[in-house]
GUKEDREN-387759 format. One record per residue: x, y, z of N, C-alpha, C in turn. Coordinates in pm, whole numbers, plus 50000, padded with zeros to 5 digits. Each point is the difference from the previous one (the first is absolute). Example, Ala and Ser with C-alpha at 12.3 -4.5 7.8 and 13.67 -1.06 7.14 Angstrom:
<rs>
513194943150780499115011950000500905012050000 499655010549928500825011950006499235010950073 
</rs>
This chain:
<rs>
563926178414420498894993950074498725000649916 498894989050009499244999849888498585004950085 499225005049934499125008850081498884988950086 499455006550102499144988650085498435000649935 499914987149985498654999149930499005003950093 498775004449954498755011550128498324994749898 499625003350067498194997649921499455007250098 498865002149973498805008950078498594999649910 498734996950056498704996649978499075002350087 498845002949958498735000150079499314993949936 499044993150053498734992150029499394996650111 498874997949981498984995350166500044989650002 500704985649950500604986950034501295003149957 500784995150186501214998349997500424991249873 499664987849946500594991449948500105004949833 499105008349971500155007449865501315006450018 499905014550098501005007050018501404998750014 499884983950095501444990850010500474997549858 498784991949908500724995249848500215011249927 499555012449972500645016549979501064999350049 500535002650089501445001450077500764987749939 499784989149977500744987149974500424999049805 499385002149985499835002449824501355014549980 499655010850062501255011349967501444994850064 499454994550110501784996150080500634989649828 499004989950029500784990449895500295006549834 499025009749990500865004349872500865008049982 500275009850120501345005350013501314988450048 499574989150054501144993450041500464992249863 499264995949917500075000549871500685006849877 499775012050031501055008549955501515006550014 500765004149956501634998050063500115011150083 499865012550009499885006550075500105000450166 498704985150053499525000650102501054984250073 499915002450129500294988050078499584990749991 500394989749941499254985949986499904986450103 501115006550080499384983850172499885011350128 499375009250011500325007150129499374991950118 500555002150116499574993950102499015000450098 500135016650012499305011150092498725005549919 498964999150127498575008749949499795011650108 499275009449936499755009050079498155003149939 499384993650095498365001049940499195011850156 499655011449872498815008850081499224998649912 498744999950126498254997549889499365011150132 499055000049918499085012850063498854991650108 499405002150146499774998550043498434994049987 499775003649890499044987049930500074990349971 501114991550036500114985849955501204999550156 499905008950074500714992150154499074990050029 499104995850023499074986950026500784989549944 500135000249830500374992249934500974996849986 501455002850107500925005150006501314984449952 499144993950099500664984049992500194994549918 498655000549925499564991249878500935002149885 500265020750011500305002449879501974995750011 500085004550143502004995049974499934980149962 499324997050055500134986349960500034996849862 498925006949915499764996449861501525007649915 500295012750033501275002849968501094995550028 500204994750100501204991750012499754989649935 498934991449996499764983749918500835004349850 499285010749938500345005049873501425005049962 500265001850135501635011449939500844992550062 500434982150029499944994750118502305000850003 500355010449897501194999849962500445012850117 499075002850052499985018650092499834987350111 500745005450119500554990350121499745008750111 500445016249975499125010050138498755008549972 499445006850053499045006050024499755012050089 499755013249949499365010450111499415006049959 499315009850074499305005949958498965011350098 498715002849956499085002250064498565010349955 499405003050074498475007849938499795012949987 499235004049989500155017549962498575002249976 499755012649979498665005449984500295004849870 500954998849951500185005749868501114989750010 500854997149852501294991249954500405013849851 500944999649981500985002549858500614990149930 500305005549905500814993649906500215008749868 501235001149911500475008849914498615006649979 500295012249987498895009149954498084996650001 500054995050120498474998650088500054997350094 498605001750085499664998050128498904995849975 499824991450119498474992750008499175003150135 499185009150009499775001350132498374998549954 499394993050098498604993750068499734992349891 500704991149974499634985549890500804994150004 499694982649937500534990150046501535001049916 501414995850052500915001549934501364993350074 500734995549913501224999950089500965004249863 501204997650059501415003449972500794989349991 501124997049921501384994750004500994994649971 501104999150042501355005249911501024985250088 500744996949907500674990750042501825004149969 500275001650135501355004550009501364990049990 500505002749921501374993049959501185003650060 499644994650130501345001550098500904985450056 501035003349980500944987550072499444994750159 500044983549976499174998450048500665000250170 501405005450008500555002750139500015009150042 499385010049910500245015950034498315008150063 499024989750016499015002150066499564988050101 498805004250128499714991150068498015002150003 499164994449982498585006550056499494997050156 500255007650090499125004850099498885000550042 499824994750111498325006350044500234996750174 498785003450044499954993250158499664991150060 500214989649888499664984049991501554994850028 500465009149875502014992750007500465012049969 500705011350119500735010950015501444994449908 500175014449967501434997049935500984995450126 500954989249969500634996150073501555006749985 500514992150100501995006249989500754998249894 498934984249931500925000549884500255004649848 499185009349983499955011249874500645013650077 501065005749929500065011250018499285015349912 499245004750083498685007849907501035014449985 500105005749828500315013550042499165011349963 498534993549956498825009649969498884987450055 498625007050014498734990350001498985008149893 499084990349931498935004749965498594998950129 499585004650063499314999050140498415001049957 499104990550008498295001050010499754995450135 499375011150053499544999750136498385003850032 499334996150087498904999250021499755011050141 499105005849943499805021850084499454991350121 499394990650036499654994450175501084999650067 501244996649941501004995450079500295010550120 500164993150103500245009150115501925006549990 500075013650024500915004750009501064999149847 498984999949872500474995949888500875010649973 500495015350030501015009349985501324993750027 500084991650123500984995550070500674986649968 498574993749928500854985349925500855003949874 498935011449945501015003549811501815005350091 499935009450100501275002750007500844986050081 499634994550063500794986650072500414991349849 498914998049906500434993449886500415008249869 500095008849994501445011149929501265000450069 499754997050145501674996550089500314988950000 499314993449918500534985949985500904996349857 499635014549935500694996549862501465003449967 500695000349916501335007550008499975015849945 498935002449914500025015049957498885008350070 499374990050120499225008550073498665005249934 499934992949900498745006249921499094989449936 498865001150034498814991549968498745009149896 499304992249949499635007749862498204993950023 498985006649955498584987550003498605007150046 498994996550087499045005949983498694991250121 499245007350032499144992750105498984998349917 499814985049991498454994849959498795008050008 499055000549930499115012550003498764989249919 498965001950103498794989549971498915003650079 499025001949931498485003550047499414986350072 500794988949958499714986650087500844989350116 500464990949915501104993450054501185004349956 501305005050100501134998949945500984989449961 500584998149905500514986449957501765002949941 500884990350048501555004349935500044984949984 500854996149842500594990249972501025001549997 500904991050108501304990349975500174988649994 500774995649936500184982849960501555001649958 500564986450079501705000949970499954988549925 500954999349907500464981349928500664997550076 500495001250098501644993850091499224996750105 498504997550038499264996850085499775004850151 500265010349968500055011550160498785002750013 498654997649892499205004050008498574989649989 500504993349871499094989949959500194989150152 498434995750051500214988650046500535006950170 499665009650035501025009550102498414999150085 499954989250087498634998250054498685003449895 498775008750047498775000149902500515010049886 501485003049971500065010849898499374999749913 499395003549876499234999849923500405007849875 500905008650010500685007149927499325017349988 499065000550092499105010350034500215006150131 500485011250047499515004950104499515014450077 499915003050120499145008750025501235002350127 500425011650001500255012550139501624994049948 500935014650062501144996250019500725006649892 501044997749946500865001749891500304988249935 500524998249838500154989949905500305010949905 501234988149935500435009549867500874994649961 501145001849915501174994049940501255009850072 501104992450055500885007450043501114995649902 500545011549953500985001349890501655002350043 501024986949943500915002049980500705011549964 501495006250009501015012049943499714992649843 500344992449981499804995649840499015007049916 499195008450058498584999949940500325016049990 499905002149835499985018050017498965004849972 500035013150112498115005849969500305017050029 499355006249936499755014950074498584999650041 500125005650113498595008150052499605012250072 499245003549958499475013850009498635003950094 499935011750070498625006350027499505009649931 498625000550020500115010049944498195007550072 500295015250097499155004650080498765003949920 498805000150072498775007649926499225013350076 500864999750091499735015050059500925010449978 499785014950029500475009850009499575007550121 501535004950062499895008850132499525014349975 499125004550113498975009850008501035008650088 500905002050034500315006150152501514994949986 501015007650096501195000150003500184982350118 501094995850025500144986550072500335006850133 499364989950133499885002150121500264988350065 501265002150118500134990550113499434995850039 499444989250070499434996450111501054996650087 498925010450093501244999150103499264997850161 498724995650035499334992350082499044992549925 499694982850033499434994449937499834986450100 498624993849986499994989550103498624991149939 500314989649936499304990249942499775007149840 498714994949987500235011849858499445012150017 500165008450070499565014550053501485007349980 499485008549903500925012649989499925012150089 500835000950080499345009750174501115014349914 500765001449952501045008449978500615002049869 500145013849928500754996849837501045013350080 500974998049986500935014450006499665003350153 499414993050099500235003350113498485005850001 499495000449915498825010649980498904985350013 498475006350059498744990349982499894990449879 499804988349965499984999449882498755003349890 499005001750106498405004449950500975012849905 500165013450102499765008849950501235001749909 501124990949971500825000649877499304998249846 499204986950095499044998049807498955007950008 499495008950040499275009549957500345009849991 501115003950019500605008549936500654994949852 500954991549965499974992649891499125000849864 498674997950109499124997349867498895009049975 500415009350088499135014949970498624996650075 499484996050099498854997550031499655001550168 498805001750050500105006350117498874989150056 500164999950100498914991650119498025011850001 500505012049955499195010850004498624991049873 500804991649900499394992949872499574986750004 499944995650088500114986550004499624993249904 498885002049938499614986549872500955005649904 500285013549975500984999649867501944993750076 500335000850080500744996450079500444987650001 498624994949990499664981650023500704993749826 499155005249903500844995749875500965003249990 500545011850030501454995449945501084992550080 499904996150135500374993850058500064982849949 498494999549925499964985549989500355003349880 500565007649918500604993449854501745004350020 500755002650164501195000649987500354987650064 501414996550009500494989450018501355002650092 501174994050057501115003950026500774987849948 501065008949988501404990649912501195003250123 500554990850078500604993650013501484996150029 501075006450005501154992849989500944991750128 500384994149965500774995650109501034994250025 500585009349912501625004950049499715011050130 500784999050041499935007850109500955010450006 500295011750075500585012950034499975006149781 499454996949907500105008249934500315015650021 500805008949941500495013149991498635010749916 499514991249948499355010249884498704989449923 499595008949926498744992449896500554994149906 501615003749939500624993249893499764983249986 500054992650085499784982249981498534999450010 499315007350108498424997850021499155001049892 500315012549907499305006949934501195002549855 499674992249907501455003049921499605011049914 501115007749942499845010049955498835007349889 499894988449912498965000149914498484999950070 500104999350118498525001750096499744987650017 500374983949940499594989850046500254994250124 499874989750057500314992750113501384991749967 501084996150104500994991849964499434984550002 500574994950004499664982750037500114998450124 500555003650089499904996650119498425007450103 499495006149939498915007350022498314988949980 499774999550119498504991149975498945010150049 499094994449957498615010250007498674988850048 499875009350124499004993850044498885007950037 498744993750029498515006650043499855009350101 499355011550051500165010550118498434987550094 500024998850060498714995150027499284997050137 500495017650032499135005650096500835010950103 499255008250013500235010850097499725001050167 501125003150043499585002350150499975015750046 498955007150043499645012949993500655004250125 499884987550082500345006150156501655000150015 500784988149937501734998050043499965009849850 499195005549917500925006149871500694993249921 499644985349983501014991549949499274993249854 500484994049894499354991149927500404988949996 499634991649968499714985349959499834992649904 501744990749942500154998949869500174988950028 499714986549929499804994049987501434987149982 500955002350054501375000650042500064997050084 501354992950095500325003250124501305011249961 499975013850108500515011350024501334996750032 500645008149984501745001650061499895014549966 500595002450098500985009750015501115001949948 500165016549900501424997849917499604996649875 498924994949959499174996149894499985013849910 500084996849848499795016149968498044998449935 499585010449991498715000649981499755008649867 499274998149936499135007849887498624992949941 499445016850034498644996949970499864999549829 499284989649928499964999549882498804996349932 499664999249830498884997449986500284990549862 499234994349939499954987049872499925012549878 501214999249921500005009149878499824989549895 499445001949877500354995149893501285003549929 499985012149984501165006749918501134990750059 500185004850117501204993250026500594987450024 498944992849979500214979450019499854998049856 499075008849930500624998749835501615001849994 500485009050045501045003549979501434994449996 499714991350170500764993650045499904985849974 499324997849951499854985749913500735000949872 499835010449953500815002749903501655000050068 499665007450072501625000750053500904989150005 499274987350030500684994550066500054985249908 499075000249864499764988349904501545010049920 500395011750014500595007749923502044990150058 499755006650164501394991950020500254987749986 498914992950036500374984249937500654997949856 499915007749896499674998849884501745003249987 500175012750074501035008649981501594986650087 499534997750105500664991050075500424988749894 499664996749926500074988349891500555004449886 499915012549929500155010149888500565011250024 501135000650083500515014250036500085006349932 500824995349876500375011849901498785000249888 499064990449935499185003449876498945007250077 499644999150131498565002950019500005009450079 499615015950008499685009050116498585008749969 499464989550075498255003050009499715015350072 499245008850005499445006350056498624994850110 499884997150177498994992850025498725006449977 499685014849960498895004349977499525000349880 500764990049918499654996349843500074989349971 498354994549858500934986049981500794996749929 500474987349992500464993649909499234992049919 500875001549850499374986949944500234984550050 498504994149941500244986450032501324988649925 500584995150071500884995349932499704982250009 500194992449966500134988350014501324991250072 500004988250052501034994750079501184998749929 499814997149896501034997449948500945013249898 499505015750065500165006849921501225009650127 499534996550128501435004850120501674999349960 499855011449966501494999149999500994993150100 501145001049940500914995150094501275000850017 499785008750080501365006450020500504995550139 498924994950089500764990650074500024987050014 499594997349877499834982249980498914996050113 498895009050016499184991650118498465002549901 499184993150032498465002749939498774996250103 498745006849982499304993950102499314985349997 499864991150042499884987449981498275002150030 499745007350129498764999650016499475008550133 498765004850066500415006650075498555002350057 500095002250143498834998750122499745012150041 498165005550012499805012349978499034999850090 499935007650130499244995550131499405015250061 498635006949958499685009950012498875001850122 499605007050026499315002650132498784998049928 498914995750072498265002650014499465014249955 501215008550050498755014050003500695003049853 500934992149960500485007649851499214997949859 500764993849909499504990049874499015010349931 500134996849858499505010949895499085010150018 498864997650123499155007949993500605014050063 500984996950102500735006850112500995011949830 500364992249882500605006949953499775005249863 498444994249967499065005149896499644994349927 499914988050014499284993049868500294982650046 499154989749953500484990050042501664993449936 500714993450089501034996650008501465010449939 499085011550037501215011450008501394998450064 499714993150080501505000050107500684992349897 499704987349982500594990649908501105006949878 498655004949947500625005949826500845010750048 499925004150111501145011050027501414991650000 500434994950072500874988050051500454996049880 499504993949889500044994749865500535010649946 499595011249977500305011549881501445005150077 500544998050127501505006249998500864982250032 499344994250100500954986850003499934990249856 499644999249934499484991949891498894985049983 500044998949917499124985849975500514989350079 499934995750125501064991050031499144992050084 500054987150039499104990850099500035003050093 498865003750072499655005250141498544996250083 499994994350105499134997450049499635012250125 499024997050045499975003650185498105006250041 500175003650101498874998950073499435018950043 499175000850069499415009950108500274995850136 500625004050129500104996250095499545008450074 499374994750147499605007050098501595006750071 500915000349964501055008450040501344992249913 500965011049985500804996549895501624991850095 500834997049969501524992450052500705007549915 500955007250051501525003149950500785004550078 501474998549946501384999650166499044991050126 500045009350098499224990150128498855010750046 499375004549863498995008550052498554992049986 499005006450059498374995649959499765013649942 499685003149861499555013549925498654999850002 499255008749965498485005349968500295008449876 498824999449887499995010249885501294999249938 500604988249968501244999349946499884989949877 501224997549989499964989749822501654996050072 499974984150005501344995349949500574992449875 500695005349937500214992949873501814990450035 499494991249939501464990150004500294997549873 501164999049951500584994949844501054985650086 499854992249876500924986649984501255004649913 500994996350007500535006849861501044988050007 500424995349863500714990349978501355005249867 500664991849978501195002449890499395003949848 499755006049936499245008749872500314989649882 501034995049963500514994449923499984984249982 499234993250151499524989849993498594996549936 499215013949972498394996449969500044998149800 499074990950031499864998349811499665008849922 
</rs>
């Protein structure tokens, strides 16, 4: 498989920044290496040019007029191989070389219909949407592997997602425009299509994991049968006797989440190495009730739910980023490659992946939270060059989202990374 051509630019006129992006696509498609008719776009730009949003897919499609779909969407920050662009003008993007039966593009203009069978989605969804927890899992049960991959639009202004189909589900689909606002849109992907994907957590648990075991809206009334006030203050070492010192550390903990239900133990909640599993989401505490003893997370509650109070580590979302750019690597390279995730690797180039299973990465979508991105991990576009120094040099786009997509979860403080991976021995 020949690798997917990508560009990325800033400027304060879209139309500079567009001919930046247009100039690298065409000289990698130029070169043998890269895909030379792909079909599929995947364009994120930073929420400085959502205004301009129209103008700019129009002028890219006029130009690239051989690319037939379209998705996408905005961010407060965008990526791409080894950078981030956060509070300046910028976009992203990569043109994917997929068969053209083995994907469909989506939105809530033209829902995927009966007649694609989806066994993954790439999902951009918009944080207004009402009851948006409940659409990502209804549309992960729509797929065959149950798992959807992607990220919530994240914009200090207008939120904006591009889809556009060539098979006309979209174009011409009443006022479509190839622009839109609320809902879900994305590319739903054929079994044909091979990908790994990964999470990867940015918190660490403070405290052992706790039941809930009374709960009614998002009010935590009960952990272990016990108040739930006085579980997390006990937890977190702090007394009502303190209140302002009480008050911070409350607002810099968080709770994580699981929901599997009747768990035995902390083993899945809390995996051994002290991180979070994947099935574990983390959400905001955000507010106390003094009189029921209860708190208020920002969730709706169940009962049976397991609970842990937690807080945003570096160490350990360094870590696990590593961890997890490490199994991809390993998943592809069983036998040449066994990374350590708390170390790097050297940079390698695409064409330097071994192959021992005849697979390589073609290209690959990198969708990190708001509260993360270099500064979160020391320096600008730290997260990036981390990612790069164990997964390698390889084409990658993606965004900052106001909440992350993976399996049929909505994450907080997370990173999803996706790989393409195609036959090794087909690339030039």
């Amino acid at each position: 498989m020949s690798l997917f051509p990508y560009a990325h630019a800033t400027h304060p006129q879209w139309q500079t920044a567009a001919a930046l992006v247009l100039a690298q696509l065409r000289a990698q498609m130029a070169s043998g290496a890269y895909a030379k008719a792909p079909s599929l776009a995947l364009l994120y730009i930073t929420d400085y040019f959502a205004s301009q949003a129209k103008e700019l897919l129009d002028h890219l499609q006029a130009e690239l007029p051989g690319v037939t779909d379209w998705s996408g969407t905005v961010g407060v920050g965008i990526v791409a191989n080894n950078v981030e662009y956060w509070d300046e003008p910028a976009l992203s993007l990569m043109l994917l070389d997929l068969p053209s039966d083995q994907y469909r593009v989506f939105s809530g203009v033209a829902p995927l219909g009966i007649g694609f069978e989806a066994h993954t989605a790439l999902v951009h969804a918009d944080g207004n949407t009402i009851d948006l927890s409940g659409l990502i899992e209804e549309m992960a049960e729509r797929t065959q592997a149950g798992y959807v991959f992607g990220g919530v639009s994240s914009s200090r202004g207008h939120s904006v997602q591009f889809a556009v189909a060539g098979n006309g589900n979209i174009r011409g689909h009443g006022a479509a425009t190839g622009v839109f606002s609320g809902g879900l849109s994305g590319v739903a992907l054929g079994e044909g299509i091979s990908l790994v994907s990964r999470v990867t957590q940015g918190c660490m648990p403070v405290a052992k994991v706790h039941k809930i075991t009374q709960a009614e809206g998002n009010l935590v009334h009960a952990l272990d049968d016990q108040p739930a006030l006085n579980v997390m203050l006990s937890d977190l070492g702090i007394s009502e006797d303190r209140p302002r010192e009480a008050l911070e550390v409350v607002r810099a903990t968080l709770v994580g989440l699981s929901r599997l239900h009747g768990l035995a133990n902390d083993a899945v909640t809390v995996k051994r190495t002290g991180n979070f599993g994947d099935d574990v989401v983390v959400r905001h505490i955000i507010g106390l009730d003094l009189g029921s003893r209860a708190i208020v997370v920002s969730e709706r509650m169940e009962a049976n739910t397991e609970l842990v109070f937690c807080r945003r580590n570096v160490q350990a979302a360094s870590a696990d980023l590593k961890r997890i750019c490490a199994e991809i690597r390993e998943e592809l390279e069983p036998q040449e490659l066994n990374l350590n995730p708390t170390q790097s690797a050297d940079i390698e180039t695409p064409s330097q992946a071994t192959q021992s299973t005849g697979q390589r990465i073609a290209g690959a979508i990198y969708v990190s939270c708001t509260g993360r991105g270099g500064a979160h991990f020391g320096g600008p576009s730290a997260e990036l060059q981390m990612i790069r120094r164990v997964l390698g040099d390889v084409p990658l786009i993606g965004f900052f989202a106001g909440g992350e997509i993976a399996r049929n979860h909505l994450y907080g403080y997370t990173g999803v990374l996706t790989v393409f991976t195609g036959p090794a021995e087909s690339a030039s």
